[in-house]
C-alpha positions in Angstrom: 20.5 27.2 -12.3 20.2 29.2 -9.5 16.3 30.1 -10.4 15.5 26.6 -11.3 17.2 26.1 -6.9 15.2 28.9 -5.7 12.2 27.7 -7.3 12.4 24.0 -5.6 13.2 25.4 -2.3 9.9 27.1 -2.2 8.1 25.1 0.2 4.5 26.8 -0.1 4.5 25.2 -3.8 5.6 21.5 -2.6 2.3 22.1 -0.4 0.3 23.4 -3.0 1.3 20.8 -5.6 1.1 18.1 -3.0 -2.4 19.0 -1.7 -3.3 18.5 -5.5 -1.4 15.7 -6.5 -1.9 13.4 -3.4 -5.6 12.7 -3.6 -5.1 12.5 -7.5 -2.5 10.2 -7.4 -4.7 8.2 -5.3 -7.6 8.6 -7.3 -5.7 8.0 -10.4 -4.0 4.7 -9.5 -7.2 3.5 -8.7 -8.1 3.6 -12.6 -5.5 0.8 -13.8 -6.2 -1.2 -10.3 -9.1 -2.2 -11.9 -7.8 -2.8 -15.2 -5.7 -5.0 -12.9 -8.2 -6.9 -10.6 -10.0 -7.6 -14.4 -7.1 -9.3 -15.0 -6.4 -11.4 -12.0 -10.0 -12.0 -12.0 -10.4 -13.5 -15.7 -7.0 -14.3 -16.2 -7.8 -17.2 -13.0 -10.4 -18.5 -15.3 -9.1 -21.8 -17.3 -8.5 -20.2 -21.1 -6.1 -17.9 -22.0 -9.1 -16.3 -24.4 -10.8 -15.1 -21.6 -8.1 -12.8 -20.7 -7.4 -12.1 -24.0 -10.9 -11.0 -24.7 -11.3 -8.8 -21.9 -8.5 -7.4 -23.1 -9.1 -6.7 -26.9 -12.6 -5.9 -25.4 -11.4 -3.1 -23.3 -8.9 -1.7 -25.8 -12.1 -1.0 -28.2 -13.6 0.8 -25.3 -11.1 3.0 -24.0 -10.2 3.8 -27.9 -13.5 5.3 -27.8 -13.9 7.2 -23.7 -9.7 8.3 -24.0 -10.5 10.0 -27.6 -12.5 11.6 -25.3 -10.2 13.1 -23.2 -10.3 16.3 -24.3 -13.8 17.0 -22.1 -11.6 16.6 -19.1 -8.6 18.2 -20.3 -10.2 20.8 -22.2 -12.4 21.6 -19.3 -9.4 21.3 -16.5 -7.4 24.7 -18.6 -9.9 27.2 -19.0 -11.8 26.1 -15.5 -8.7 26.9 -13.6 -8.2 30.0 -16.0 -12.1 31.1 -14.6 -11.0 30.6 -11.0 -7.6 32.1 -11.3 -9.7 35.1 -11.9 -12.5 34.4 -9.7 -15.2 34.2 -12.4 -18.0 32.5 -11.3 -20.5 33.1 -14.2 -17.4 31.7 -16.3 -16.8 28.4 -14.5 -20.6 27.6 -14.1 -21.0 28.0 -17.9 -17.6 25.7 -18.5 -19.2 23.1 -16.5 -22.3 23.1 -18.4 -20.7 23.4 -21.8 -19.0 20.0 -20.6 -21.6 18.0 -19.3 -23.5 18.8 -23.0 -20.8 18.5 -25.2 -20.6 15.0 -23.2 -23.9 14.0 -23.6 -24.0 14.7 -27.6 -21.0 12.9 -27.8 -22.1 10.1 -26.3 -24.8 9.4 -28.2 -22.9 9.8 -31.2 -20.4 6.8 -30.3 -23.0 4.6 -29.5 -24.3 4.9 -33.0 -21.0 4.3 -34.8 -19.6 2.0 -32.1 -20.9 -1.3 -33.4 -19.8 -0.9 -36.9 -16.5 0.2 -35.4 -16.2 -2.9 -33.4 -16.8 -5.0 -36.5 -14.1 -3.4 -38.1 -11.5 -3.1 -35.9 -11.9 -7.3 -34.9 -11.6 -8.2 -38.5 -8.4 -6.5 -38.5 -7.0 -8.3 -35.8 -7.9 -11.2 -36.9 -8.7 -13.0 -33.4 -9.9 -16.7 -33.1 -13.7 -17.6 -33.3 -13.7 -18.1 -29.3 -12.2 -14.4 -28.3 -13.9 -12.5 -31.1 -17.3 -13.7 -30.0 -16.3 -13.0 -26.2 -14.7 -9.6 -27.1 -17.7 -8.7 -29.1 -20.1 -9.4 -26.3 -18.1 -7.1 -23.6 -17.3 -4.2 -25.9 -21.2 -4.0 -26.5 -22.2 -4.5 -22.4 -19.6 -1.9 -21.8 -21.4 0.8 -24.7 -24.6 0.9 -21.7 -21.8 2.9 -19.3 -20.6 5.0 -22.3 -22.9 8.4 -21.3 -21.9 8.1 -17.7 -18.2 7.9 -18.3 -17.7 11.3 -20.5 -19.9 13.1 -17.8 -17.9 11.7 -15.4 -14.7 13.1 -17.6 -15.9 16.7 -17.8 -16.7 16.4 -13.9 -13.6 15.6 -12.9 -12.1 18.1 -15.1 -14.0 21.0 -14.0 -13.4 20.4 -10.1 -9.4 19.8 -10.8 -9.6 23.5 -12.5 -11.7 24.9 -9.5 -7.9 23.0 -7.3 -10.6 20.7 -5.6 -9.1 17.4 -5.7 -11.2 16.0 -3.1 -14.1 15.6 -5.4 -12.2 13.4 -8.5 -11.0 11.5 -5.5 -14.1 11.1 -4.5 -15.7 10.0 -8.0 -13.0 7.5 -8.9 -12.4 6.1 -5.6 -16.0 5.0 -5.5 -16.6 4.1 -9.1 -12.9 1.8 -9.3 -13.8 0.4 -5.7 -17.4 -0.5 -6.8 -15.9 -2.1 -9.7 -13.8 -3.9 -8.3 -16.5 -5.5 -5.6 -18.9 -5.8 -8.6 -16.4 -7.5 -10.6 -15.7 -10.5 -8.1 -19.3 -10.6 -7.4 -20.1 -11.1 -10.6 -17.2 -12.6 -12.2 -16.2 -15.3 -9.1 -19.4 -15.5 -7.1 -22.7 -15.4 -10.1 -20.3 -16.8 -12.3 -20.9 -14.3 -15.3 -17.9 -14.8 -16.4 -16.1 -11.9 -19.0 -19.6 -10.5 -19.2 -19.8 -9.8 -15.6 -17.0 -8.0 -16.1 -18.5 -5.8 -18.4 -21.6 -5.3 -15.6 -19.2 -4.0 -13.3 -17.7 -1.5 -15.2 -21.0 -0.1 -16.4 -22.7 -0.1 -12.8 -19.8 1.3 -11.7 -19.4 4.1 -14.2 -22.8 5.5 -13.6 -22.5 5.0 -9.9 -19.7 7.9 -10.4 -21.4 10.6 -12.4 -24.4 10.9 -9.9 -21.5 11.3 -7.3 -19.9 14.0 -9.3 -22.9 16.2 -10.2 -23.6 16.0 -6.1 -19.8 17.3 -5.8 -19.8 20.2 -9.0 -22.8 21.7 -7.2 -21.4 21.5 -3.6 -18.1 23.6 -4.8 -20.4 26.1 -7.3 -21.3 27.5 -3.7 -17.7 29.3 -3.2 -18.7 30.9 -6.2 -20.8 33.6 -6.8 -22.4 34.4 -10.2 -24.9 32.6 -12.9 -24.9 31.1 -16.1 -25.4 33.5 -19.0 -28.2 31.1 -20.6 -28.6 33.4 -24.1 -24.6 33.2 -24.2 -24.8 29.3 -24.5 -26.8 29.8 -27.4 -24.3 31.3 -29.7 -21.7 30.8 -31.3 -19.0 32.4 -29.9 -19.0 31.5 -26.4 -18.8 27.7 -27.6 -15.7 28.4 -30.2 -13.2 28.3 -27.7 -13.6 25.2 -25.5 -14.5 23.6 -28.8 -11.6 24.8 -30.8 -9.3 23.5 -27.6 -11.4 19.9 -27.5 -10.6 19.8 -31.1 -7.3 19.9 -30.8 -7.0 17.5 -27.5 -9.2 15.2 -29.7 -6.9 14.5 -32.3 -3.6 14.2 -29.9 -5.8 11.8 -28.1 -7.1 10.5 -31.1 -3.8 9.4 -32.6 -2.7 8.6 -28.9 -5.0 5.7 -28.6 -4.4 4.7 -32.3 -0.9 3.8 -31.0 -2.2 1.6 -28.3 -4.7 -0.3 -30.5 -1.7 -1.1 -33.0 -0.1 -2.8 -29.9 -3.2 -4.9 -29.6 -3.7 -5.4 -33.3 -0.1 -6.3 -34.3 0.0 -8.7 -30.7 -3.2 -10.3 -31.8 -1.3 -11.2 -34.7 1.2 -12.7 -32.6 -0.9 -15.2 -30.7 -3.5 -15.3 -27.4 -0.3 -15.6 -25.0 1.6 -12.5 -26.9 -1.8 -10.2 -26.6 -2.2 -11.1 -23.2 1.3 -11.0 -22.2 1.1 -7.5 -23.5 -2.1 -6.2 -21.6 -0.5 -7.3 -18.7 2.6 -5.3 -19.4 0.5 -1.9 -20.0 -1.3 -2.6 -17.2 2.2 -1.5 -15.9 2.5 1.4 -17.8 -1.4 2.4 -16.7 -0.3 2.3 -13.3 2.7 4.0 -13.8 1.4 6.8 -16.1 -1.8 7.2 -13.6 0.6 7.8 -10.6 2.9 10.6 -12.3 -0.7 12.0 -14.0 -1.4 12.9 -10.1 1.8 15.1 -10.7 0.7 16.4 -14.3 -2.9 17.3 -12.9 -1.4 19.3 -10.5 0.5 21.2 -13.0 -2.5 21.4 -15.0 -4.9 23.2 -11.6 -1.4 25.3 -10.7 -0.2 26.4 -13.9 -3.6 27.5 -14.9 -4.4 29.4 -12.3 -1.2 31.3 -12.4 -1.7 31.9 -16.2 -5.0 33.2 -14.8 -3.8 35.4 -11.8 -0.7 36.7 -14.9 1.9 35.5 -12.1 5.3 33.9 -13.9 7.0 33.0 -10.4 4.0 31.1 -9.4 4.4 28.9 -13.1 7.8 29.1 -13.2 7.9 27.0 -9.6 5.3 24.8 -10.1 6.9 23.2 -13.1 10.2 22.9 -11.2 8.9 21.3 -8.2 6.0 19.0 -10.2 9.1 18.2 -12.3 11.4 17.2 -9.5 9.0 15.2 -7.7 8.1 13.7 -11.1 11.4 12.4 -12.1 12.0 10.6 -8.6 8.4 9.2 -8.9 9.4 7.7 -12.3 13.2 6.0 -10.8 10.7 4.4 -8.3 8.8 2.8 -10.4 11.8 1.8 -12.5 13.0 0.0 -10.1 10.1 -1.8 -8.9 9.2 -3.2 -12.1 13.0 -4.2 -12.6 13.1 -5.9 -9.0 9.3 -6.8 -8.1 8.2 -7.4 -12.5 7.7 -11.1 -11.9 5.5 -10.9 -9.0 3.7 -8.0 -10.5 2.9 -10.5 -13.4 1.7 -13.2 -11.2 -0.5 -11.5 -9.4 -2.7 -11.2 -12.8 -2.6 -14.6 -14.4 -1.3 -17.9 -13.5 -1.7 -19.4 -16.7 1.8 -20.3 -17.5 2.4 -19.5 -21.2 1.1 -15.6 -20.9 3.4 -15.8 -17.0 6.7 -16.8 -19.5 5.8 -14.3 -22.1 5.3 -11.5 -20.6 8.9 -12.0 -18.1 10.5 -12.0 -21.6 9.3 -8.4 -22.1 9.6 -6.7 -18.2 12.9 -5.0 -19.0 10.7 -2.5 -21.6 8.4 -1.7 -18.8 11.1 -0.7 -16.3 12.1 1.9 -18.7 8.9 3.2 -19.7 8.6 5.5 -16.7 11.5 7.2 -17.3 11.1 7.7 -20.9 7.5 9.0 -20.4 7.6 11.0 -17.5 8.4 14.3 -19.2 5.5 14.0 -22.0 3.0 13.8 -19.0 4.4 16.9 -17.1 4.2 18.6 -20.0 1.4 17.7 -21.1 -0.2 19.3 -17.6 1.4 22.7 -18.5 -0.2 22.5 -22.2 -3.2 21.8 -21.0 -3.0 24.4 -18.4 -2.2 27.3 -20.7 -4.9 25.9 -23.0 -1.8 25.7 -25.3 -3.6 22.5 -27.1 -2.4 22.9 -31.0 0.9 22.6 -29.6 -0.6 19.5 -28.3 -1.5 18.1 -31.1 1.2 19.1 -33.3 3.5 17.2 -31.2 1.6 14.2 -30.8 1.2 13.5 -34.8 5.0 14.9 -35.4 5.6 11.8 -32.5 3.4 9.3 -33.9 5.2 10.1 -37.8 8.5 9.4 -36.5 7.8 6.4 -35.3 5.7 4.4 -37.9 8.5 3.9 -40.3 10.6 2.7 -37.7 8.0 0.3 -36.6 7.5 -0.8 -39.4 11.8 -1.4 -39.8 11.4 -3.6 -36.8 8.4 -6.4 -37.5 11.2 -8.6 -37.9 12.0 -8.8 -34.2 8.5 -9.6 -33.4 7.1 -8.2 -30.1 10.4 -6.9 -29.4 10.6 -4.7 -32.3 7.0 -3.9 -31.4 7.9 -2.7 -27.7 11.0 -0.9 -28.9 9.3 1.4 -31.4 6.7 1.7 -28.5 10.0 3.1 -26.8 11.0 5.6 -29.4 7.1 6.4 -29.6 7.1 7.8 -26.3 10.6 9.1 -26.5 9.8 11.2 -29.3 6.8 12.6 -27.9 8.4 13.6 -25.0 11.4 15.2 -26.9 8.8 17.2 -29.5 6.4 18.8 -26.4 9.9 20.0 -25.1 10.6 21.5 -28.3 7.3 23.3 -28.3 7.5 24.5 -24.9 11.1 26.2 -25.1 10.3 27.8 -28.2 7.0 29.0 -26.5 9.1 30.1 -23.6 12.1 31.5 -25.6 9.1 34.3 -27.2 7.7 34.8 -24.4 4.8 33.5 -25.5 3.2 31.7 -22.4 1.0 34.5 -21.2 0.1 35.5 -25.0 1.3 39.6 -25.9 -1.3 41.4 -24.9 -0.6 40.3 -21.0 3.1 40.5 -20.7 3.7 43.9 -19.0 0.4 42.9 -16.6 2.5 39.5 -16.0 5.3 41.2 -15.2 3.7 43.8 -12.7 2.3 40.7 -11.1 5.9 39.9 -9.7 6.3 39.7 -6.2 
């Protein structure tokens, strides 16, 4: 106990963390603010379809950008690992080795995308007047698809390099644009969900340009070049690929959760489905706010995995913790004492209002189930550690299918408690990991443990 004290009375940490997780925290809450105004701006139009559709629409999307994830994540680890060390050559060729990897994948989606979006709306079985809606804004959205994985391997270099100015920069602008976009569109032109779709697509390209601009404006405090025959074999791709694989199916299976939500609320009726979108629009503020947190461990923790220093990890993850937990009480307790108004401000139609006050009590306890997977998942993604990752993510998702399935009978309450034990259990399995990780002395891998332990102050 008297480490773990130590370590949160180091006040050059609470700076370094904070001068990280500030602008992200920012930057991030910016992400579900626009999930938000989407919904106060459609959910104000007269049918309950509308806001329904935007949301079924946007689920289908962000199943395809978050399994994506791992370009940011995957880039974030071994970016901070290359400035930890001071590499130059190294960070310029992770950058790079992003921005193509996110290219090829893009085009990739957008081939399988439609068929995908045939599929998944037959399963969810939505009326004739959402599924043609939903259709039509998944597809608009597909336009924005490059831009949005170069904007997530971006983002994820520049957090690795501990500049969070620059993801501030890009999301800020791209979430603000959206959001004047969307009422232009949406409210003034009178495009209606579509114009929706517009917005996010302007606004998504809008911030890649912006990042490029900021990736070569940081390059400059650091010397080197890219080894251009290296990119061409083998080898040098392996490991950022092997990571991304892994990420990829934690993210995968992630996402597969929150499209279950969707399918099994479709199934429940237009008020349930959009009763529940605006409920996770709750939990996507919340989890974007305490990511601030988690990126910060991610920038801190890799660079001290870098620079072999064990103090440096060893506080980062108490103070990021600390701070963490009291972020998550907040929230709590707003959603417990401000939920209705939170609810209001995204819809007045008065059957999704009553449906989804039936259901705040789940999201007031969300934060303070989930808080610990996202920490953690900073330090995994940090250390590169991703097969740990993954492992815990499917061992998660297992546990709780079967008891999903136990609890159909209670209808959207069953569905939010196994959503619960979901994120319960993933929590509880990436704490597993990491103490048996940390019990071997296994952090800093074997060949670096005497290095690490010079490296003590």
């Amino acid at each position: 106990m008297s480490a773990l004290f130590d370590a949160w009375q180091h006040s050059p940490t609470h700076r370094r963390v904070w001068a990280l997780a500030a602008p992200m925290i920012l930057s991030n809450i910016s992400v579900p603010l626009v999930a938000l105004v989407d919904s106060a701006v459609v959910g104000h139009l007269p049918h309950a379809y509308q806001l329904a559709a935007v949301a079924v629409g946007a689920s289908l999307y962000t199943l395809l950008t978050w399994a994506m994830g791992f370009l940011r994540m995957g880039t974030t680890g071994f970016a901070a690992q290359a400035a930890g060390r001071d590499d130059g050559g190294a960070l310029r060729q992770v950058l790079l080795q992003g921005l193509l990897l996110g290219g090829g994948l893009a085009l990739l989606l957008i081939l399988v995308a439609l068929p995908f979006g045939n599929l998944a709306l037959s399963l969810m079985q939505p009326s004739a007047a959402l599924d043609q809606l939903a259709r039509g804004y998944f597809q608009i959205r597909l336009f924005g698809l490059p831009a949005a994985l170069a904007s997530y391997a971006l983002i994820g270099w520049l957090l690795g390099t501990q500049n969070a100015r620059g993801p501030l920069a890009i999301l800020l602008t791209t979430n603000l644009l959206n959001v004047a976009l969307d009422l232009l569109f949406v409210l003034g032109l009178h495009w209606g969900v579509a114009g929706a779709a517009w917005a996010s697509v302007i606004a998504e390209w809008s911030g890649a340009l912006l990042g490029l601009w900021w990736a070569r404006r940081a390059l400059r405090r650091y010397a080197g070049q890219v080894d251009w025959p290296a990119l061409r074999r083998w080898l040098s791709w392996r490991p950022l690929l092997a990571v991304n694989r892994d990420i990829f199916i934690r993210t995968l299976a992630l996402q597969a959760v929150f499209f279950l939500i969707t399918v099994q609320g479709t199934r429940l009726g237009d008020a349930t489905v959009a009763a529940n979108a605006l409920l996770l629009n709750g939990l996507l503020l919340t989890a974007h706010a305490l990511d601030g947190l988690a990126h910060a461990v991610e920038a801190l923790c890799g660079h001290a995995l870098g620079a072999r220093d064990r103090d440096a990890l060893r506080r980062s993850l108490v103070v990021a913790g600390g701070w963490s937990l009291l972020a998550s009480l907040g929230f709590a307790l707003f959603f417990l004492v401000a939920g209705q108004g939170f609810i209001q401000l995204q819809t007045d139609i008065a059957t999704v209002r009553e449906t989804a006050y039936e259901y705040l009590p789940y999201l007031a306890l969300l934060p303070l189930v989930a808080v610990w997977s996202y920490l953690l998942d900073g330090l995994f993604i940090g250390a590169t550690r991703a097969r740990e990752m993954r492992d815990a993510m499917l061992l998660a998702v297992a546990l709780s299918l079967p008891l999903a399935w136990l609890l159909q009978g209670l209808g959207n309450h069953g569905l939010w408690l196994a959503f619960l034990c979901f994120m319960g259990l993933r929590s509880l399995c990436l704490a597993a990991y990491a103490h048996y990780l940390s019990r071997h002395d296994l952090w800093f891998g074997p060949g670096d443990r005497q290095q690490a332990a010079r490296a003590r102050p």
